[in-house]
Backbone as ProteinMPNN parsed JSONL, in Angstrom:
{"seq_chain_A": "XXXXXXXXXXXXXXXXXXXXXXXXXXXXXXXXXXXXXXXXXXXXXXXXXXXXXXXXXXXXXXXXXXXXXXXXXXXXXXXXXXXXXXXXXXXXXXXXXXXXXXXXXXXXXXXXXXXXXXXXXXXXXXXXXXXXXXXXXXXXXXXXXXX", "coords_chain_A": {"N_chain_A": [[0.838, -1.175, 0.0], [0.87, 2.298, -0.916], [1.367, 5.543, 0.502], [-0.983, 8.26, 0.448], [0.197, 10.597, 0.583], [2.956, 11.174, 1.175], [6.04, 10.093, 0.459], [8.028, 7.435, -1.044], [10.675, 8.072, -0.394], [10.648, 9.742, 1.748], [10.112, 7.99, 3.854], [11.741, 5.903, 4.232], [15.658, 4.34, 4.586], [18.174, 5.606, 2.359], [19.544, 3.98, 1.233], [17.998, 1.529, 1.663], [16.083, 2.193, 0.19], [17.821, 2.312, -2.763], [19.01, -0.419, -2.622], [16.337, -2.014, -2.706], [14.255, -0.785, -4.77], [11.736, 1.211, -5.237], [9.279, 0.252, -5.284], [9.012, -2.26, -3.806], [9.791, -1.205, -1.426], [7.786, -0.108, -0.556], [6.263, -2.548, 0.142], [7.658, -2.917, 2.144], [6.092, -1.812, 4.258], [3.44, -2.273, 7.301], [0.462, -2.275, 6.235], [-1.558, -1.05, 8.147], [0.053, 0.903, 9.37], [0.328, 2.854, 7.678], [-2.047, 3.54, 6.641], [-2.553, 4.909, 9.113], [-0.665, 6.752, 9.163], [-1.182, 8.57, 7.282], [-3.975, 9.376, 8.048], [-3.815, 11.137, 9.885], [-1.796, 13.134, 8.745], [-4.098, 13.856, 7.011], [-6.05, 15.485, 8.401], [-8.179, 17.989, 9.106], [-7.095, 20.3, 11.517], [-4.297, 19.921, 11.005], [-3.928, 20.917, 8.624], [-1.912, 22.908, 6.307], [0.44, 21.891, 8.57], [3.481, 20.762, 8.515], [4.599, 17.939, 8.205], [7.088, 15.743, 8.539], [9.39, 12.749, 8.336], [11.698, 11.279, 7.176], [13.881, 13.321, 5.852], [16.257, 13.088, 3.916], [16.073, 13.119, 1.297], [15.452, 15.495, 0.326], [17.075, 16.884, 1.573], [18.901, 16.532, 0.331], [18.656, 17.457, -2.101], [18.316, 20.33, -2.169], [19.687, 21.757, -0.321], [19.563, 22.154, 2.925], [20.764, 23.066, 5.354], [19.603, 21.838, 7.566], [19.183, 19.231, 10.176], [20.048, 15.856, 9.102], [17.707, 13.454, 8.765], [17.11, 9.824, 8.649], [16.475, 7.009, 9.264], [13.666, 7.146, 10.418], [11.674, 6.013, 9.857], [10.607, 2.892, 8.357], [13.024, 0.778, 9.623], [15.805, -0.91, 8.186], [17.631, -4.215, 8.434], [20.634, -3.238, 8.301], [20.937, -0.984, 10.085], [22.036, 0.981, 12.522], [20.396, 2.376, 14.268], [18.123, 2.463, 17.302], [16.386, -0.23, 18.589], [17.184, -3.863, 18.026], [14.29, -5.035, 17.673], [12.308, -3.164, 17.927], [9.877, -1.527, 16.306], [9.71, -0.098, 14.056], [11.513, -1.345, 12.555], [9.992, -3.58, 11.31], [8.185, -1.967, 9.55], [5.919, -0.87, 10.875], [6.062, 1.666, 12.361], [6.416, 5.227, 12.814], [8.712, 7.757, 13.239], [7.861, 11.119, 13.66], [8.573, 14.611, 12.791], [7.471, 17.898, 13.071], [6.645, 21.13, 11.522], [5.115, 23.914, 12.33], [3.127, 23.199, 14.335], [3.45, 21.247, 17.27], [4.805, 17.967, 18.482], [3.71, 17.422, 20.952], [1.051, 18.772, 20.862], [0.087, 17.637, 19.014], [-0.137, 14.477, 20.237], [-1.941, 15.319, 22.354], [-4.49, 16.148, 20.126], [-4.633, 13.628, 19.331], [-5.107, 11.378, 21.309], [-7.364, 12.885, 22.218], [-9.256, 12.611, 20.153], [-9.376, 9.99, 19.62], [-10.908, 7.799, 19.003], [-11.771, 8.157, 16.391], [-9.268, 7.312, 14.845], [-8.321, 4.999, 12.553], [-6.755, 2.82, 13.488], [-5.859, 0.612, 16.374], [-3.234, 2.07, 18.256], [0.288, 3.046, 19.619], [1.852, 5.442, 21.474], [4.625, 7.855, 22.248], [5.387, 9.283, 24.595], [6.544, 12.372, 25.973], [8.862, 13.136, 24.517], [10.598, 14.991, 21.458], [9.229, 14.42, 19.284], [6.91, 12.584, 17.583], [6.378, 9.815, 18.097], [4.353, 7.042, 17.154], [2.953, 3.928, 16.428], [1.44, 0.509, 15.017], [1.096, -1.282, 16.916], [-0.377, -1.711, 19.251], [-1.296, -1.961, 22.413], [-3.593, -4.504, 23.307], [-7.015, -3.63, 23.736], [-6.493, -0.723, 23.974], [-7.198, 1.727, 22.711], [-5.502, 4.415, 22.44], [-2.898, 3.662, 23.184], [-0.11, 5.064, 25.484], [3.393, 5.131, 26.023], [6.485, 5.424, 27.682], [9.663, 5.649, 27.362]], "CA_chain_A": [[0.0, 0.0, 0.0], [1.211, 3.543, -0.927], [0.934, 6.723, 0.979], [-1.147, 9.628, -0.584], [0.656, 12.084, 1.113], [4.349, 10.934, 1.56], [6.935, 10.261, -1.015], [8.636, 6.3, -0.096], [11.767, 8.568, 0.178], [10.699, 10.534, 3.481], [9.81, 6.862, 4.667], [12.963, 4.739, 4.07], [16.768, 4.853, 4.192], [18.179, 5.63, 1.001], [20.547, 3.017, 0.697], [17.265, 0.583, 1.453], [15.761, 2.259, -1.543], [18.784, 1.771, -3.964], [18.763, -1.628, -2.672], [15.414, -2.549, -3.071], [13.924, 0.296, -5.325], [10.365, 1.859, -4.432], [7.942, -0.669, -5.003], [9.135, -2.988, -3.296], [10.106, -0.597, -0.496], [6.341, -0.17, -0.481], [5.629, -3.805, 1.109], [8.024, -3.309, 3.467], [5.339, -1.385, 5.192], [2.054, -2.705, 7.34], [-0.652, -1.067, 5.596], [-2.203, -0.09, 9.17], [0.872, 2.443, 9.524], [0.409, 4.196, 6.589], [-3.353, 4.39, 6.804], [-2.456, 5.824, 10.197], [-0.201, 8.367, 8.945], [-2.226, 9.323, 6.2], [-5.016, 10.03, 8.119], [-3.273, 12.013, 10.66], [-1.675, 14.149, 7.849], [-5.258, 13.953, 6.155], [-6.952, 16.099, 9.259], [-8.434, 19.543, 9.217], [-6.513, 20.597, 12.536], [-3.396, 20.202, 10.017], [-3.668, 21.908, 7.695], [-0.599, 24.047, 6.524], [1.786, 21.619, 9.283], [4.703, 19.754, 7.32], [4.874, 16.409, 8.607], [8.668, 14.868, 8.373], [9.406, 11.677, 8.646], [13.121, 11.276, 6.429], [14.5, 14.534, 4.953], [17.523, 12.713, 3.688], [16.066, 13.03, 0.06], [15.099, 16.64, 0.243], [18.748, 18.096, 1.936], [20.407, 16.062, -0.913], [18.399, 18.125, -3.682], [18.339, 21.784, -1.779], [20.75, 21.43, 0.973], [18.984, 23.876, 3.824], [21.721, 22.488, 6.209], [18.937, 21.249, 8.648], [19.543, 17.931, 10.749], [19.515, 14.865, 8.04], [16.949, 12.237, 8.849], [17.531, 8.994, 7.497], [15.875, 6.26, 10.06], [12.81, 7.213, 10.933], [10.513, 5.061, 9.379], [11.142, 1.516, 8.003], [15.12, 0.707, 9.712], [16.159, -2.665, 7.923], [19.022, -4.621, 9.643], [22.099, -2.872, 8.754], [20.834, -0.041, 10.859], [21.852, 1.086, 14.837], [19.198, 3.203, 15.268], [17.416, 1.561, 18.23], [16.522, -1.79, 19.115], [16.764, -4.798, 17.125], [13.146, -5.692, 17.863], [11.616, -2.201, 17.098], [8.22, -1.686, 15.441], [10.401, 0.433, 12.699], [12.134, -3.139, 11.386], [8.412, -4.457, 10.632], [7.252, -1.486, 8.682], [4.697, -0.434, 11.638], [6.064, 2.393, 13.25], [7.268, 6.138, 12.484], [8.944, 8.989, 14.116], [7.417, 12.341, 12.762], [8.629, 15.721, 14.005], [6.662, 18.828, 12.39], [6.731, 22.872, 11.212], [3.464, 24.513, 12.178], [2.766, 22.759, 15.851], [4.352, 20.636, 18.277], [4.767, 16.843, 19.062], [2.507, 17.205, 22.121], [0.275, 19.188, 20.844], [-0.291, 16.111, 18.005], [-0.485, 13.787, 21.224], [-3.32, 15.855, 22.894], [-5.387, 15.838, 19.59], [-4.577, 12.125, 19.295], [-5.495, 10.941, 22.859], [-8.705, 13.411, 21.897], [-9.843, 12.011, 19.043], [-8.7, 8.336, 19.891], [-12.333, 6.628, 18.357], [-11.542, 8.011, 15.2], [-8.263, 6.659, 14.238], [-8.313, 3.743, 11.963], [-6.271, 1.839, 13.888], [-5.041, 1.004, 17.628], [-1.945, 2.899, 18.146], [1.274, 3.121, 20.667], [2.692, 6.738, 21.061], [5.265, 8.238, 22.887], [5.329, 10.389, 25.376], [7.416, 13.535, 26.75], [9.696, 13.26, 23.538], [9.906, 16.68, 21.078], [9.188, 14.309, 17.554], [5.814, 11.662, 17.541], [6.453, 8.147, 17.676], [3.487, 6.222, 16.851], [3.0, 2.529, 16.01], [0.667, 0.347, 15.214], [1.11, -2.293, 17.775], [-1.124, -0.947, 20.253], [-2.372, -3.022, 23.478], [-5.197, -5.242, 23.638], [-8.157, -3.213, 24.38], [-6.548, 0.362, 23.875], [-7.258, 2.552, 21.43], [-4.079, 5.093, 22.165], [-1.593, 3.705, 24.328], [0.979, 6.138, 25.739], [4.286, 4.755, 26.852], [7.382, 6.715, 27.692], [10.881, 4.731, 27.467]], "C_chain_A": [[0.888, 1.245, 0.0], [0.845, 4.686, 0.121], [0.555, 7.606, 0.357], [-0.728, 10.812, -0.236], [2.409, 11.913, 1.247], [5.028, 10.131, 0.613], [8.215, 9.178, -0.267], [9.994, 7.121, 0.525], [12.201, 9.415, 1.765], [10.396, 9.065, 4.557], [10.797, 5.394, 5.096], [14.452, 5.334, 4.079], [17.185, 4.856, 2.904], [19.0, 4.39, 0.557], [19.497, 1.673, 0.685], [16.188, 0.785, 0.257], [16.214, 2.034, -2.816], [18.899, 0.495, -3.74], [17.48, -2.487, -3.514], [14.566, -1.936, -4.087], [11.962, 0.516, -5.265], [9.003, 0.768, -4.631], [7.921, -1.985, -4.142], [9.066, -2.459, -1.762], [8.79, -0.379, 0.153], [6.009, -1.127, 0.334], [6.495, -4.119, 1.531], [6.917, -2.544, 4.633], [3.887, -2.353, 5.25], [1.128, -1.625, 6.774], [-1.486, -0.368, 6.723], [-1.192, 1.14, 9.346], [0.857, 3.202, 8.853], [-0.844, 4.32, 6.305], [-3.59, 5.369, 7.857], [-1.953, 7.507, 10.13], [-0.779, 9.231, 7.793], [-3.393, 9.89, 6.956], [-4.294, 11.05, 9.025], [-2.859, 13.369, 9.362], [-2.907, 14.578, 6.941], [-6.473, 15.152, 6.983], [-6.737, 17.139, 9.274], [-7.447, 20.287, 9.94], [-5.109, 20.815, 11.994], [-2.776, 20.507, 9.516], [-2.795, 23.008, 7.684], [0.422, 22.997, 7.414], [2.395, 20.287, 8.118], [4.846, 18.796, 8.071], [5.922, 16.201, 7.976], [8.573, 13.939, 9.09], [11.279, 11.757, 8.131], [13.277, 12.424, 5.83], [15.952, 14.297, 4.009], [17.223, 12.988, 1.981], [15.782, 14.819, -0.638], [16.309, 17.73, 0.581], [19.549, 17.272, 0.714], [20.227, 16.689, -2.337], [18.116, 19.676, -3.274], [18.767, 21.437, -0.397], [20.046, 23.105, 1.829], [20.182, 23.706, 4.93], [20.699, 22.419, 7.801], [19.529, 19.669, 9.147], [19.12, 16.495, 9.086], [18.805, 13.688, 8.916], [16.786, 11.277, 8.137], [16.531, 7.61, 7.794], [14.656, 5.968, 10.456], [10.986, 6.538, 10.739], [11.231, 3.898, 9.273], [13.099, 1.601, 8.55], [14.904, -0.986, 9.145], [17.122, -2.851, 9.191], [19.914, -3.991, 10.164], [22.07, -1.717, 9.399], [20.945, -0.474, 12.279], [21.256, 1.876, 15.291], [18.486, 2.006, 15.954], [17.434, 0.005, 18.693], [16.343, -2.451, 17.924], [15.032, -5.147, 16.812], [11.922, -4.359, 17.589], [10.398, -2.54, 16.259], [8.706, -0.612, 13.945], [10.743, -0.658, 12.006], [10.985, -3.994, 10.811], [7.81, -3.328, 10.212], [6.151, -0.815, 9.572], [4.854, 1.029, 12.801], [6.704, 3.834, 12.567], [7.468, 6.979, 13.205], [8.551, 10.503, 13.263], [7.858, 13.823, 13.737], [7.609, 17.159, 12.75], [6.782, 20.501, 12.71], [5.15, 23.025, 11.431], [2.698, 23.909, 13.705], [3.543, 21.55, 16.081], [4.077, 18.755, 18.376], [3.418, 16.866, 20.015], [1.382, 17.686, 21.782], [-0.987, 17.739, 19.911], [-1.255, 15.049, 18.906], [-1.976, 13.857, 22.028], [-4.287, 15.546, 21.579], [-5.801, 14.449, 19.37], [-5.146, 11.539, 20.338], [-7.161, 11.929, 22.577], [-9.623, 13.172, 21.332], [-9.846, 10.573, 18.809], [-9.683, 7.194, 18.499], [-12.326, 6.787, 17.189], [-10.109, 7.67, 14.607], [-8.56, 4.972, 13.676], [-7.495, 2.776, 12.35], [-5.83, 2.149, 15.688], [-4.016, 1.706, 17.584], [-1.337, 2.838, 19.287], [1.537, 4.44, 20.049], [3.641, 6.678, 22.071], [5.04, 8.9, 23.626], [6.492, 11.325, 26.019], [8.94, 13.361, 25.817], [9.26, 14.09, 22.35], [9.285, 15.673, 19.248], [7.41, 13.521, 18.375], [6.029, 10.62, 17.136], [5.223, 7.479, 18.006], [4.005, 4.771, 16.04], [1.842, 1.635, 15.775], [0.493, -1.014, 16.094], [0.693, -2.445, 19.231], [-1.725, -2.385, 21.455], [-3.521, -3.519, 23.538], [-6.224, -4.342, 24.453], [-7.241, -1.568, 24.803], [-6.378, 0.947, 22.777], [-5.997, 3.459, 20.874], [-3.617, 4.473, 23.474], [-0.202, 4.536, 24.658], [2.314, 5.593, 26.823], [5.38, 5.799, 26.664], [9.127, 5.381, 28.102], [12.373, 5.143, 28.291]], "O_chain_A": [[1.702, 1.299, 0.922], [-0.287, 4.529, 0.577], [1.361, 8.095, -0.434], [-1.161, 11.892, -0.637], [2.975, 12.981, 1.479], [4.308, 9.415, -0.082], [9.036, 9.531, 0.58], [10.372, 6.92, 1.679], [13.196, 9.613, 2.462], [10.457, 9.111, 5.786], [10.663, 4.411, 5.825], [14.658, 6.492, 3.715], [16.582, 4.078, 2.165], [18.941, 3.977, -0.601], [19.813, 0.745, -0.06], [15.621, -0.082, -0.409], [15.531, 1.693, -3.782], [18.917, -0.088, -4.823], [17.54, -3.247, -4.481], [13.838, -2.85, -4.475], [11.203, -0.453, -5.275], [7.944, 0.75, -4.003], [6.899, -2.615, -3.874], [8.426, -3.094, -0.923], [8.706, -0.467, 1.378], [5.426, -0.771, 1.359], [6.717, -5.328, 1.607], [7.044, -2.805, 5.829], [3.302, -2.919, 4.326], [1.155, -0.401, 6.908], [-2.065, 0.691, 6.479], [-1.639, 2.282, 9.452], [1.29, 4.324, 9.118], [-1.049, 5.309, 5.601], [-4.377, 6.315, 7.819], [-2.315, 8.61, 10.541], [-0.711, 10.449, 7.626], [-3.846, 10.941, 6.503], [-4.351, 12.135, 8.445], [-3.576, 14.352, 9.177], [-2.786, 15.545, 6.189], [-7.474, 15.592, 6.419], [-5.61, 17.619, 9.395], [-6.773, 21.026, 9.222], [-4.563, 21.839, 12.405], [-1.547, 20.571, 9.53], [-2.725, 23.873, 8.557], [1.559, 23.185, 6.982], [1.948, 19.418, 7.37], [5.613, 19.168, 8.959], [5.888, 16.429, 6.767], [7.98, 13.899, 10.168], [12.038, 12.36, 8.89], [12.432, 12.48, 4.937], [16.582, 15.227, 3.504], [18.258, 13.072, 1.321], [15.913, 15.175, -1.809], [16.501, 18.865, 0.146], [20.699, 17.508, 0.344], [20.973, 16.646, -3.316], [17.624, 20.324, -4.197], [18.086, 20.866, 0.455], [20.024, 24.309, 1.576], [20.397, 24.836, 5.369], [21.066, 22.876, 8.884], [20.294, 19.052, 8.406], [18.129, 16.438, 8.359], [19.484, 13.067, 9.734], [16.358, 11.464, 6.998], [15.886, 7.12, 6.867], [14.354, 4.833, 10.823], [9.853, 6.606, 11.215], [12.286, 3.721, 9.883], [14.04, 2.215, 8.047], [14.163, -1.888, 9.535], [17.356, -2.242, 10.235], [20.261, -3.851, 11.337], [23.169, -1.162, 9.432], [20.498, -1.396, 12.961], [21.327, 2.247, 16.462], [18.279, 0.903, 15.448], [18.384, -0.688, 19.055], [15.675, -2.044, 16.974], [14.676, -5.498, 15.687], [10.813, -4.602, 17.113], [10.088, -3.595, 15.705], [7.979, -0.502, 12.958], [10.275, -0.896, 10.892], [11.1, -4.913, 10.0], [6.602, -3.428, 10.426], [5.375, -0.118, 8.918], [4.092, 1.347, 13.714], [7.562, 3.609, 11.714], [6.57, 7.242, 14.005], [9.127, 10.768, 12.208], [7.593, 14.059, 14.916], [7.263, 16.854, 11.609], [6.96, 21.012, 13.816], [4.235, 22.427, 10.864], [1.599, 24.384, 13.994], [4.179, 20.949, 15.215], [2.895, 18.418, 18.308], [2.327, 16.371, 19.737], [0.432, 17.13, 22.333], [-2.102, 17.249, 20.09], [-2.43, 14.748, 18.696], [-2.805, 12.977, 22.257], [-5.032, 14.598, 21.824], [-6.968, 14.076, 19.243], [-6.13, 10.966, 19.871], [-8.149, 11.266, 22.894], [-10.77, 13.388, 21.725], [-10.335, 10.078, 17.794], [-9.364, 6.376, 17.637], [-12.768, 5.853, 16.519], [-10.131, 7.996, 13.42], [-8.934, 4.02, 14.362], [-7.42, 1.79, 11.618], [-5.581, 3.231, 16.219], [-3.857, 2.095, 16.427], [-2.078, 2.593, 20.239], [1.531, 4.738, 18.854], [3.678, 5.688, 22.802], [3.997, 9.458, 23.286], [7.386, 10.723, 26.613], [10.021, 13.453, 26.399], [8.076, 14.144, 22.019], [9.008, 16.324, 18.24], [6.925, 13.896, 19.443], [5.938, 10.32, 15.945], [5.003, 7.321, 19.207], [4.999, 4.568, 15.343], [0.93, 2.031, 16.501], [-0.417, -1.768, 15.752], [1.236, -3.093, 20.125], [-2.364, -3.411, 21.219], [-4.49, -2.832, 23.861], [-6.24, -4.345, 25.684], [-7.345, -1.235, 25.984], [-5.493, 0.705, 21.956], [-5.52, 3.492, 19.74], [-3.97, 4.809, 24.604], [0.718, 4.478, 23.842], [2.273, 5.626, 28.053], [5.366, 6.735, 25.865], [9.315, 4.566, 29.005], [13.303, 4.338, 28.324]]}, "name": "protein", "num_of_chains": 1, "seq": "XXXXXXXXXXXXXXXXXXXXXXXXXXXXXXXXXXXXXXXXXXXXXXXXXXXXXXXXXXXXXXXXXXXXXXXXXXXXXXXXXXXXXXXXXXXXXXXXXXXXXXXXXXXXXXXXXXXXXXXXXXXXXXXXXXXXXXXXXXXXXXXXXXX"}
């Protein structure tokens, strides 16, 4: 499943795109995470904020000399971001940081709106990006852990 809002390159490392090249890169994701982040980027409240996920494809074609993000979605193996066991290495999890409002603020509408998300969800808590997942606890809608 594709994203209608996100471009596989903000969603993968690049070297797992020249590996595998974008369609494939495609079903490395669960399709609940990217209906998740689609709808999130799909909501009124929104509107106008830039959702980032990878910028690694965007500083390599207008270099702003912002932080490069490379990880933050799909990590295959040969990555040391995080844990081996991660909900990034199965395609189900992303870190999003955003222009136009805040991590927490995301959190609050999320935890607000819980009944309408198309899927359970794990977030983060009291960290400045949004890590969501979709590997959410039995019998919660948003679960909020803090690591």
């Amino acid at each position: 499943m594709k994203s209608k809002y996100f471009r596989i390159e903000e969603l993968v490392h690049p070297d797992t795109l020249e590996r595998l090249g974008e369609d494939d890169c495609w079903k490395l994701f669960d399709s609940k995470a990217i209906e998740t982040l689609d709808y999130l980027k799909s909501q009124p409240e929104f509107k106008g904020v830039l959702f980032y996920v990878n910028n690694w494809y965007f500083e390599k074609k207008k270099p702003t000399g912002a932080k490069i993000y490379d990880d933050r979605g799909y990590r295959d193996t040969n990555s040391d971001t995080g844990s081996s066991t991660s909900k990034h290495r199965f395609g189900q999890a992303f870190d999003i940081w955003f222009k136009g409002t805040t991590a927490e603020k995301v959190r609050k509408w999320i935890k607000a709106n819980k009944d309408n998300l198309p899927h359970n969800i794990r977030i983060e808590g009291k960290v400045s990006w949004l890590h969501f997942d979709v590997d959410a606890k039995q019998g919660y809608k948003v679960y909020e852990f803090k690591v």
